[in-house]
Backbone as CSV, one residue per row, in Angstrom:
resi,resn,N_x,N_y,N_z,CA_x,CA_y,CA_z,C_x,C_y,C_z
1,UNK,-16.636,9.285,-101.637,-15.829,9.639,-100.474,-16.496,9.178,-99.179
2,UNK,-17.620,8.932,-98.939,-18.524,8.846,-97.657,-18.666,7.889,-98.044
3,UNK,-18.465,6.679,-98.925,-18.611,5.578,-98.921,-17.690,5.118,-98.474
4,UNK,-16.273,5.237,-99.049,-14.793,4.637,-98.407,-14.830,4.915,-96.966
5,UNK,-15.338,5.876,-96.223,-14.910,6.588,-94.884,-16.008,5.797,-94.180
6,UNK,-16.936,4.701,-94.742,-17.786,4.056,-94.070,-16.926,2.804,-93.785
7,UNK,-16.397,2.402,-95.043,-15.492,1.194,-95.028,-14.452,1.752,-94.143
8,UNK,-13.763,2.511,-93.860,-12.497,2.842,-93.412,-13.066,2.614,-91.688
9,UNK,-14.449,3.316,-91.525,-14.717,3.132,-90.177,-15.596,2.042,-89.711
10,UNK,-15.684,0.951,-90.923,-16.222,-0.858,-90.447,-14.972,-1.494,-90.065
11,UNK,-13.981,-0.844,-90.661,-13.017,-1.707,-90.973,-11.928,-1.454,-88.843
12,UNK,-12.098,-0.298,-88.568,-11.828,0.278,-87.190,-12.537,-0.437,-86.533
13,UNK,-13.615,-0.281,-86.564,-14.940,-0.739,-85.594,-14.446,-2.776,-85.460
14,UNK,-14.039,-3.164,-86.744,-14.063,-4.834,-86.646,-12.959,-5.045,-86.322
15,UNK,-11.468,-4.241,-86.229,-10.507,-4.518,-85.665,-10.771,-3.994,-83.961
16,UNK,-11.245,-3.242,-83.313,-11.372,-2.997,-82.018,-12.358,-4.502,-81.604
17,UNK,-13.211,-4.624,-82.294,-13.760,-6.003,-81.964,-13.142,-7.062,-81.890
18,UNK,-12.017,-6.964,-82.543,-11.366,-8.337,-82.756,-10.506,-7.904,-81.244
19,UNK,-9.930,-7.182,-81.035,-8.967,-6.344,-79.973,-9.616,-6.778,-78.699
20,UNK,-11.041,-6.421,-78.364,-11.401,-6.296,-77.251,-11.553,-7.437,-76.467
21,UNK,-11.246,-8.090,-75.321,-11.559,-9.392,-74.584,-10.506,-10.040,-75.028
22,UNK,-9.179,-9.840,-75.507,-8.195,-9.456,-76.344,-7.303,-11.238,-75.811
23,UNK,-7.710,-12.677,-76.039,-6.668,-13.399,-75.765,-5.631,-13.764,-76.951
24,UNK,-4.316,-14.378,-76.074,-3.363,-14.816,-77.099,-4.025,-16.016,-77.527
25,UNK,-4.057,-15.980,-79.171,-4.446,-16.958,-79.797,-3.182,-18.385,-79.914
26,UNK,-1.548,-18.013,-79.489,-0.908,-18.771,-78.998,-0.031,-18.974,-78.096
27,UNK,0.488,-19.261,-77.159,1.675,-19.042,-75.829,2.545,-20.280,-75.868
28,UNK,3.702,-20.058,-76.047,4.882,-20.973,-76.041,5.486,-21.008,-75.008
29,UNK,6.011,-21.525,-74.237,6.759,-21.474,-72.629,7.607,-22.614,-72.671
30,UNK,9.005,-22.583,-72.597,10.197,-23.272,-72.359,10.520,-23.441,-71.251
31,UNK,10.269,-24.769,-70.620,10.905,-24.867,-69.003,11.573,-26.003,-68.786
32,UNK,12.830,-25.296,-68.552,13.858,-26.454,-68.058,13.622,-27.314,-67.196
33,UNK,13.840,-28.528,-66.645,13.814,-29.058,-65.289,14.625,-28.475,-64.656
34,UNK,15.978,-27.981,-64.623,16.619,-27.862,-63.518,16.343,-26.381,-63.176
35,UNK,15.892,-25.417,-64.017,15.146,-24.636,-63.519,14.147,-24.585,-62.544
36,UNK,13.088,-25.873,-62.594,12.050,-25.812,-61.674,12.525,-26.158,-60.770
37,UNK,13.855,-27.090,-60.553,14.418,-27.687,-59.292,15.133,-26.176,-58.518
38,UNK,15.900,-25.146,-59.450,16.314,-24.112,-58.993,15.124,-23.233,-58.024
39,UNK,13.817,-23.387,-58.505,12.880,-22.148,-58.126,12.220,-22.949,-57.055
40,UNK,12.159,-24.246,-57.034,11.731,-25.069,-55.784,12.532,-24.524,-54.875
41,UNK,14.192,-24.694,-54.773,14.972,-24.496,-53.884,15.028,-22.747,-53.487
42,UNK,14.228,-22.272,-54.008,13.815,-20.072,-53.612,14.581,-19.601,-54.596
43,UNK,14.905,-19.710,-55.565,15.318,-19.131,-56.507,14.385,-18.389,-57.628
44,UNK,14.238,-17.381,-57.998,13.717,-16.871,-59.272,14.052,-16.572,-60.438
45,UNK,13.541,-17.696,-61.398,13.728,-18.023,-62.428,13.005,-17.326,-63.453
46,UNK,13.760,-16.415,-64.676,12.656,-16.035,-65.551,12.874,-17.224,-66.900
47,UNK,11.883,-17.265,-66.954,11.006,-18.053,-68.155,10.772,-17.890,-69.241
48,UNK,11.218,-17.662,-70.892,10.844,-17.061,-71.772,9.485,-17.849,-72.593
49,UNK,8.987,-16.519,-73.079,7.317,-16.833,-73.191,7.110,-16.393,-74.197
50,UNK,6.704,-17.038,-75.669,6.049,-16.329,-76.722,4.285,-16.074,-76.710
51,UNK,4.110,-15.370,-76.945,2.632,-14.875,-77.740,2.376,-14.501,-78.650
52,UNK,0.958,-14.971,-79.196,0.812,-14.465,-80.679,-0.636,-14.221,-80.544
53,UNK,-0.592,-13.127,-81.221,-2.005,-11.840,-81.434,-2.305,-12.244,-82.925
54,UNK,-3.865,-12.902,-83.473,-3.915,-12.405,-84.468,-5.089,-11.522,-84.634
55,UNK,-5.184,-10.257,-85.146,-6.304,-9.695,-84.930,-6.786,-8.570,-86.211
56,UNK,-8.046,-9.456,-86.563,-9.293,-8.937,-87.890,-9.116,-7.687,-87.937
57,UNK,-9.125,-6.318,-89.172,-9.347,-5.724,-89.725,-7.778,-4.621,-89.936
58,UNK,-8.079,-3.378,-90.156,-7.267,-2.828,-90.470,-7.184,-1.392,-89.115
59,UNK,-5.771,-1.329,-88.876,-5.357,-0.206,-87.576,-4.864,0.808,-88.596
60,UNK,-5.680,1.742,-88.803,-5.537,2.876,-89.945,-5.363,3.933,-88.983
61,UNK,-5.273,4.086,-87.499,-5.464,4.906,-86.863,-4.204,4.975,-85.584
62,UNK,-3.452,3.130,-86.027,-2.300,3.004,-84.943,-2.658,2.840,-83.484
63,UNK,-3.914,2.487,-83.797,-4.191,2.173,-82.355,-3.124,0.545,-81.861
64,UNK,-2.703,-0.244,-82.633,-2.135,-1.061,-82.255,-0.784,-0.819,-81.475
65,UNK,-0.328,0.415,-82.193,1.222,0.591,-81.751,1.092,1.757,-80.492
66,UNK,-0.111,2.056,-79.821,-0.265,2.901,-78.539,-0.857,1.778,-77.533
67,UNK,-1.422,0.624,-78.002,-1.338,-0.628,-77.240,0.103,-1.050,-76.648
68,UNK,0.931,-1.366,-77.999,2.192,-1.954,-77.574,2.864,-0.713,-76.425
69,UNK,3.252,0.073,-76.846,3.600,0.777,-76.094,3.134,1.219,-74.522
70,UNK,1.516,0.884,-74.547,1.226,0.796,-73.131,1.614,-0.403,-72.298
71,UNK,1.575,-1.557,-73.246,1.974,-2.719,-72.517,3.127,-3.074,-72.035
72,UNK,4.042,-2.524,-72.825,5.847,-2.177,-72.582,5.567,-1.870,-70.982
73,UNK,5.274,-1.335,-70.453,5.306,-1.061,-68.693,4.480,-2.112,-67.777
74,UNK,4.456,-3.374,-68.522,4.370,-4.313,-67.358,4.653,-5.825,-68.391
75,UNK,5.972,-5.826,-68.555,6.586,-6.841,-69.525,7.948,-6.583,-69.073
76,UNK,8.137,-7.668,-69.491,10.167,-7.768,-68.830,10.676,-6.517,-69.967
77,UNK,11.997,-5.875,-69.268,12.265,-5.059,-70.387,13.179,-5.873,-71.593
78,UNK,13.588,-6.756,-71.694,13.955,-7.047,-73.166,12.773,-7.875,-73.837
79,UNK,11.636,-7.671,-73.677,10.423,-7.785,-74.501,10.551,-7.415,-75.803
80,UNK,10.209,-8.272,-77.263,10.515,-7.752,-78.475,9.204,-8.157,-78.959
81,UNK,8.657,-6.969,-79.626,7.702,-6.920,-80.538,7.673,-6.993,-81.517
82,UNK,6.653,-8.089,-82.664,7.149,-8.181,-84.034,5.960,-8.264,-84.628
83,UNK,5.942,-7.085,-85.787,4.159,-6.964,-86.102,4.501,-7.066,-87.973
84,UNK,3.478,-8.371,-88.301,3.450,-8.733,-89.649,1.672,-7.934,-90.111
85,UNK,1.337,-8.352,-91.220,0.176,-8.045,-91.852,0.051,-9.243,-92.801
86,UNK,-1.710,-9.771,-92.823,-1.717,-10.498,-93.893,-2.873,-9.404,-94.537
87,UNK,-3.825,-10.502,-95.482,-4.896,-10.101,-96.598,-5.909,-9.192,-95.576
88,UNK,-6.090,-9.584,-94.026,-7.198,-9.661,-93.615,-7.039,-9.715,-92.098
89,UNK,-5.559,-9.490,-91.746,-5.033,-9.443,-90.405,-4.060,-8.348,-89.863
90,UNK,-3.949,-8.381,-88.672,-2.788,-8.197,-88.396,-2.041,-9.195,-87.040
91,UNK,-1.143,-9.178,-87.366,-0.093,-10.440,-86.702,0.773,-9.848,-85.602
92,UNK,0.542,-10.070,-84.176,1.878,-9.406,-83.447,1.934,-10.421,-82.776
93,UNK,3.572,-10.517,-82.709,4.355,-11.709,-81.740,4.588,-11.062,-80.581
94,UNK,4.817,-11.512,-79.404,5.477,-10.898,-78.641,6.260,-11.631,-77.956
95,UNK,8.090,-12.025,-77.730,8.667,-12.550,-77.011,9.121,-11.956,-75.627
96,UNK,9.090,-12.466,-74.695,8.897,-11.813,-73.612,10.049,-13.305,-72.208
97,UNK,9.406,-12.848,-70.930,9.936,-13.565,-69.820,8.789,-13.741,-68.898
98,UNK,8.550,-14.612,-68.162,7.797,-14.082,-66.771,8.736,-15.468,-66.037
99,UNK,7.941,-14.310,-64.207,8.860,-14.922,-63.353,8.270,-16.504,-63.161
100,UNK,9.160,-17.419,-62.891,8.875,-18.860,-61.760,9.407,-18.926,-60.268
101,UNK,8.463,-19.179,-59.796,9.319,-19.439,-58.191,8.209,-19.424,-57.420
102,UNK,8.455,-20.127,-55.831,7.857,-20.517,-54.684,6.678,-19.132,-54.822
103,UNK,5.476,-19.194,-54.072,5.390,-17.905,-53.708,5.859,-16.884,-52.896
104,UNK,6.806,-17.350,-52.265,7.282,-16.084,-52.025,8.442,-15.235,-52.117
105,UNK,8.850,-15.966,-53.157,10.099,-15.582,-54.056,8.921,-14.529,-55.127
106,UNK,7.562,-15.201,-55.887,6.922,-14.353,-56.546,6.594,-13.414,-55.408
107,UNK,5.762,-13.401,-54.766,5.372,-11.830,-53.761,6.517,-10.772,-53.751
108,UNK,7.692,-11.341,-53.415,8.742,-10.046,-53.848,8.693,-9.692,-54.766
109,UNK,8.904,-10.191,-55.997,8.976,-10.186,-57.121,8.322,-9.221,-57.772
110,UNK,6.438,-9.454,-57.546,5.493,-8.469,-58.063,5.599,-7.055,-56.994
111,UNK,6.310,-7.229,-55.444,6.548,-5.945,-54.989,6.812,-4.733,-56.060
112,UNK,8.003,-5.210,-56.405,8.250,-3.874,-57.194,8.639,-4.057,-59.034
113,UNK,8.184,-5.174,-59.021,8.596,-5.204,-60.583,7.045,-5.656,-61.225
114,UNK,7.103,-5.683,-62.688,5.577,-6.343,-63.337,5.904,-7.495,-64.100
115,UNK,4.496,-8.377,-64.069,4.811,-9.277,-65.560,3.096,-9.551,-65.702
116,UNK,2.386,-10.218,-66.385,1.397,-10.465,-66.966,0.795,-11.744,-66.701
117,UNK,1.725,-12.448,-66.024,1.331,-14.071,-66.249,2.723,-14.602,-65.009
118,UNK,2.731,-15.676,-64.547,3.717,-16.226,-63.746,3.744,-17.811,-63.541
119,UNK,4.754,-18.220,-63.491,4.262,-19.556,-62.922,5.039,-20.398,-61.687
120,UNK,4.113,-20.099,-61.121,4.379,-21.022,-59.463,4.236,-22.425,-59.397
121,UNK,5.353,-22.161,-58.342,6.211,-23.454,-58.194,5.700,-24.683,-56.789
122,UNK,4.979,-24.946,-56.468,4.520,-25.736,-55.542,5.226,-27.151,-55.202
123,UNK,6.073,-27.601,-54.161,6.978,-28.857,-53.945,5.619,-29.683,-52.869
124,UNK,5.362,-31.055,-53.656,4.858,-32.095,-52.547,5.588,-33.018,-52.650
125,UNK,6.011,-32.805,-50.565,6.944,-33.383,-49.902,6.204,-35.222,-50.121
126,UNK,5.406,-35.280,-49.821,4.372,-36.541,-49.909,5.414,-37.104,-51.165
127,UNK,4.643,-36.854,-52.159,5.304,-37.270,-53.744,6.071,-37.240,-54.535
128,UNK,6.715,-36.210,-53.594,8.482,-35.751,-54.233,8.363,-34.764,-55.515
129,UNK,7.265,-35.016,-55.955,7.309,-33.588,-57.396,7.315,-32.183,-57.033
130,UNK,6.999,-31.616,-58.029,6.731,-30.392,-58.428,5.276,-30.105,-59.509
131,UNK,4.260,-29.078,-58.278,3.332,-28.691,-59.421,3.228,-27.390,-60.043
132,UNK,3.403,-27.344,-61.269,4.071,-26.048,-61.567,2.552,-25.659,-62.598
133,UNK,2.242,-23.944,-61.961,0.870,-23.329,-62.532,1.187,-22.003,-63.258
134,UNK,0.675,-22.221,-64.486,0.393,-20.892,-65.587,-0.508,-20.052,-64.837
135,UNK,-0.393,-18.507,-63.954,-1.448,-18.196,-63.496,-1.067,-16.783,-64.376
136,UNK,-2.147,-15.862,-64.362,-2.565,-14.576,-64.560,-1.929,-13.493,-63.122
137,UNK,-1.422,-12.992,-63.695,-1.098,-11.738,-62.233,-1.948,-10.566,-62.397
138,UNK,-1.889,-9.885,-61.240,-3.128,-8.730,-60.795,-2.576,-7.997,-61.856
139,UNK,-1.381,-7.451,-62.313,-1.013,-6.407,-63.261,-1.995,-6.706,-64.676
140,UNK,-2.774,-7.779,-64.970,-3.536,-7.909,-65.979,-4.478,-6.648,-65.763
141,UNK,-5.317,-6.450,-64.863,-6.162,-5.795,-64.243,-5.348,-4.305,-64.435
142,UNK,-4.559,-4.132,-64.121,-4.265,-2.616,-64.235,-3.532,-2.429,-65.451
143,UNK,-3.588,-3.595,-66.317,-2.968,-2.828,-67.667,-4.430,-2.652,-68.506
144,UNK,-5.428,-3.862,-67.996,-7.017,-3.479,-69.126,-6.977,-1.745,-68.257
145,UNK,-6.935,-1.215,-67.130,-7.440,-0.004,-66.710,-6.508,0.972,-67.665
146,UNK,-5.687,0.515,-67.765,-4.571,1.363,-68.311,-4.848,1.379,-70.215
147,UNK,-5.721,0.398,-70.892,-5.991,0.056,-72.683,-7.698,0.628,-71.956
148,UNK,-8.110,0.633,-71.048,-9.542,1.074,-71.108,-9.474,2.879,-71.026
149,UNK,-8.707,3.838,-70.994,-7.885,4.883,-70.997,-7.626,5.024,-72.289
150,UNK,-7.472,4.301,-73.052,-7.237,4.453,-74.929,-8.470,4.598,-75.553
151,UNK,-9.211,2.814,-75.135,-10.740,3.126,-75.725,-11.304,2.050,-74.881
152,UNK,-12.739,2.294,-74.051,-13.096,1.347,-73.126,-12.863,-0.140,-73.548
153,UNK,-13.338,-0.548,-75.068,-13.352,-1.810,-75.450,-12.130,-2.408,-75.746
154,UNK,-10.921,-1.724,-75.056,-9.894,-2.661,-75.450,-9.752,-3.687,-73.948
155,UNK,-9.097,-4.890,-74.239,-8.512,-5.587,-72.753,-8.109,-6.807,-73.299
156,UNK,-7.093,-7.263,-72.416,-6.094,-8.558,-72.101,-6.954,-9.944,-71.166
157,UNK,-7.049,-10.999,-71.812,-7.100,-12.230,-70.667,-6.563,-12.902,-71.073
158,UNK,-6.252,-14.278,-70.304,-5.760,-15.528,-69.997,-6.573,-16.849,-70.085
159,UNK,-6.816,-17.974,-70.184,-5.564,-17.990,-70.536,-5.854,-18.079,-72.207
160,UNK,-4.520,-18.537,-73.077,-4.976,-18.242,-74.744,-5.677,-19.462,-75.029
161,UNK,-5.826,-19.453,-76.253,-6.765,-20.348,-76.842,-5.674,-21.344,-77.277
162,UNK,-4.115,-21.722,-77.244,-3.436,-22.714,-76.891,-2.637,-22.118,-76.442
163,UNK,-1.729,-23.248,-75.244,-0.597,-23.108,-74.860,0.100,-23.944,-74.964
164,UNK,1.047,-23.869,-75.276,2.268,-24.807,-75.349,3.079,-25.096,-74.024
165,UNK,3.346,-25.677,-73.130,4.472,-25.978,-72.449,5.410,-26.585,-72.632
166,UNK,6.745,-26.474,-73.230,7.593,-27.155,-74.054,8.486,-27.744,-72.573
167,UNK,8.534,-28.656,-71.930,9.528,-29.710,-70.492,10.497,-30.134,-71.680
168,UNK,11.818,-29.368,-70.821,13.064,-29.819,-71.454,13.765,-30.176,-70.412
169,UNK,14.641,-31.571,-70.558,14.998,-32.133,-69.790,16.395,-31.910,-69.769
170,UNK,17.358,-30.995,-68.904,18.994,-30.731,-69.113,19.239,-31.416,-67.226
171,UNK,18.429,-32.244,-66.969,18.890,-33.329,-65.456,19.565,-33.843,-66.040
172,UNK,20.364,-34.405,-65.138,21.549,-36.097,-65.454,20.662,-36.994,-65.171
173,UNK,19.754,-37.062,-64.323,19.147,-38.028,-64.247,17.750,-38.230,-64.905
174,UNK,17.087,-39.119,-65.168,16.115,-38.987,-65.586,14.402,-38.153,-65.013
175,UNK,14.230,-37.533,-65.600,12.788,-37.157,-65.103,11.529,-37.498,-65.231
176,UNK,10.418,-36.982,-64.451,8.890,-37.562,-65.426,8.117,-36.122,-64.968
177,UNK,7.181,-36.438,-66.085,6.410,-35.351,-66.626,5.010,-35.330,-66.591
178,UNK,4.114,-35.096,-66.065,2.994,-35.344,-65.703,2.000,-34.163,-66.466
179,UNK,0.118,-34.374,-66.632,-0.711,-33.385,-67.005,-1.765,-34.318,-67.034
180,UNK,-2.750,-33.338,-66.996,-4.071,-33.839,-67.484,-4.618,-32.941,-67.977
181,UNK,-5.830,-33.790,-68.630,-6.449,-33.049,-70.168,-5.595,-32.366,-71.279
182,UNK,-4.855,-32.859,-71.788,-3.347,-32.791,-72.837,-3.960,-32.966,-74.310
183,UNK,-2.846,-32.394,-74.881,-2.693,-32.874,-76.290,-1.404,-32.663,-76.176
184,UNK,-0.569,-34.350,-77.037,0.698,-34.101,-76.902,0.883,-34.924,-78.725
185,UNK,1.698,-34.544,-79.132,2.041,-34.690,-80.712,0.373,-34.685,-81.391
186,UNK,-0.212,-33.796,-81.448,-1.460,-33.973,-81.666,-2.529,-34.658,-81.243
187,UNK,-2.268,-35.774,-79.960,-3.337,-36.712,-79.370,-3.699,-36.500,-77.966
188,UNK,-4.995,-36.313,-78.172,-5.781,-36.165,-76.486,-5.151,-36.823,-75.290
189,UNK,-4.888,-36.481,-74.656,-4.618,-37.658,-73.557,-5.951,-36.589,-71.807
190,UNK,-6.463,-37.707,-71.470,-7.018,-37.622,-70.253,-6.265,-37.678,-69.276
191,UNK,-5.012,-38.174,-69.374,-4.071,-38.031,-68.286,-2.925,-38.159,-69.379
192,UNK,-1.660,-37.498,-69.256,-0.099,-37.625,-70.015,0.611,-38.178,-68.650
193,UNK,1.823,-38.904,-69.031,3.181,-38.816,-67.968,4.005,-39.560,-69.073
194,UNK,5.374,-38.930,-68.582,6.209,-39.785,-69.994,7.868,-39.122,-68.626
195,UNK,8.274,-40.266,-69.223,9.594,-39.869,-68.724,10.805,-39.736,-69.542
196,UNK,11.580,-38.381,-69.044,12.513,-37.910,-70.380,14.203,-38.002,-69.695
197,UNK,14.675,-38.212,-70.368,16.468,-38.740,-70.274,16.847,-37.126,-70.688
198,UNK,18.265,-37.113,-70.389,18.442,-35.548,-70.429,18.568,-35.493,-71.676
199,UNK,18.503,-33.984,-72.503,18.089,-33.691,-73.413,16.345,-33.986,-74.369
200,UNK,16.127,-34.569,-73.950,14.801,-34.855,-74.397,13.690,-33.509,-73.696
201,UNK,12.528,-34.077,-74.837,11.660,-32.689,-74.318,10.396,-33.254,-74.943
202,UNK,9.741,-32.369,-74.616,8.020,-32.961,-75.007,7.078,-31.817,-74.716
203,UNK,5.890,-31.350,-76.179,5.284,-30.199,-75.732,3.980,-30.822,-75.451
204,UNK,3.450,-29.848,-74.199,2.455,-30.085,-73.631,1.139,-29.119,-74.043
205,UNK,0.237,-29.281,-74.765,-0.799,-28.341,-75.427,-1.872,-28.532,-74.420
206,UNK,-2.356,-27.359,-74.233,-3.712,-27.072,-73.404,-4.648,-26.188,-74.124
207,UNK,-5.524,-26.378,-74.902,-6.510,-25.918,-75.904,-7.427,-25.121,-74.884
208,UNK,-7.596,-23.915,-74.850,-8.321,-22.964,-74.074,-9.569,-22.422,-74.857
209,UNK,-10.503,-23.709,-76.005,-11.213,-23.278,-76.810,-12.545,-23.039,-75.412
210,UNK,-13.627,-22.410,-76.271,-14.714,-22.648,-75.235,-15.319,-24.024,-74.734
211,UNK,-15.172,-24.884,-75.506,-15.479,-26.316,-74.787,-14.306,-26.721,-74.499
212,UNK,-13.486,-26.361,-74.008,-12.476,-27.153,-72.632,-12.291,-26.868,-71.591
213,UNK,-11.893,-27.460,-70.724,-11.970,-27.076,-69.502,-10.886,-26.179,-69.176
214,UNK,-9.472,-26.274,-70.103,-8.548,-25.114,-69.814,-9.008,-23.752,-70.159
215,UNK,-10.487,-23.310,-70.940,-10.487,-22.342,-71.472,-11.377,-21.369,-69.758
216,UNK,-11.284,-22.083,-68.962,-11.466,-20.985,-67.598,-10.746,-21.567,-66.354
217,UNK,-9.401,-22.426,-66.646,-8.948,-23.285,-65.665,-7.242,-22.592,-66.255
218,UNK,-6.246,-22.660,-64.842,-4.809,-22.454,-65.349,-4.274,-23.685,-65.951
219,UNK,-3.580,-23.146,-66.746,-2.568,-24.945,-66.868,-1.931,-25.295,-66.237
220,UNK,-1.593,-26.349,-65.655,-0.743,-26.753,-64.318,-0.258,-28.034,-65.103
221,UNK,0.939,-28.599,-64.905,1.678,-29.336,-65.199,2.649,-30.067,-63.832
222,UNK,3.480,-30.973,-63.752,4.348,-31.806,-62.710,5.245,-32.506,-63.253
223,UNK,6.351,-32.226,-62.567,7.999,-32.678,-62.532,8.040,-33.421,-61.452
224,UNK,8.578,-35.039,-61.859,9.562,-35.363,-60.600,11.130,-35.500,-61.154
225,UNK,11.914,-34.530,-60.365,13.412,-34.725,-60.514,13.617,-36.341,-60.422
């Protein structure tokens, strides 16, 4: 009996470890062009955003599902949570929204509402694009205060260890697509640009391992209509 209850409490102890410093191991983000052209022009655009949690040992205690539930209060409300199990895991998706727009379409925005992450919309008049940034919002900070209230070692950062930016092109006219330090169909690029006809699309990967430079840098990406 005091043997299992040792395992039962390695097995707690290596899932809070896996929990704590807590990034998404993946982030998916769908962005239209004419969306970014909408949020250039002061519009606020929400964005739908997947994440994926995978995290070592066993929650015999449900600490996972008093997580979700704390996090529910700074996530769009049709946020859907979807929690699998493997041999040696546990798996939570989370589909969600965050806002896009100028900053100061976002400054209202975080006035009175929350999200976790945002991405701003920057227009250079010079070059005619758009530089559009994956950033972290202050509500990160008061939701770790809010999982450090459960158990000190829990908390949320940014950015994950990949992201996806999926540029979908629904212009009439043609667009181009800009990045640096990329992986796009699986190949490095030191600089990307590709130009897409409407309907076309192209995902943009930013590897946030510890040797890259996205793994303490936002992802930023560029549209020219």
């Amino acid at each position: 009996m005091i043997i299992v209850k040792l395992f039962k409490l390695l097995g707690f102890i290596v899932f809070l470890l896996a929990f704590s410093g807590c990034k998404p191991e993946e982030i998916l983000l769908n962005v239209y062009s004419t969306d970014v052209v909408a949020a250039a022009d002061g519009e606020l655009i929400q964005v739908p955003l997947t994440a994926k949690f995978s995290l070592f040992g066993d929650d015999d205690d449900k600490t996972l599902e008093r997580v979700v539930e704390i996090t529910k209060g700074f996530l769009h409300k049709d946020t859907k949570f979807t929690r699998s199990k493997t041999d040696y895991s546990e798996v939570l998706v989370v589909e969600t929204f965050i806002p896009m727009g100028k900053t100061s379409e976002l400054s209202n925005f975080f006035s009175n509402s929350a999200a976790l992450a945002y991405l701003e919309v920057i227009e250079n008049k010079e070059t005619s694009d758009f530089e559009i940034t994956l950033l972290g919002s202050q509500n990160i900070e008061d939701l770790n205060r809010a999982l450090k209230g459960l158990n000190l070692i829990l908390g949320f950062e940014l950015p994950a260890a990949n992201t996806t930016i999926r540029v979908i092109s629904d212009s009439r006219k043609k667009i181009w697509v800009g990045a640096d330090a990329v992986f796009v169909s699986e190949k490095p690029y030191l600089y990307f640009e590709a130009d897409l006809q409407r309907r076309d699309e192209v995902n943009v990967v930013y590897k946030g391992g510890a040797d890259s430079i996205w793994s303490g840098v936002s992802p930023v990406f560029y549209i020219k209509p």
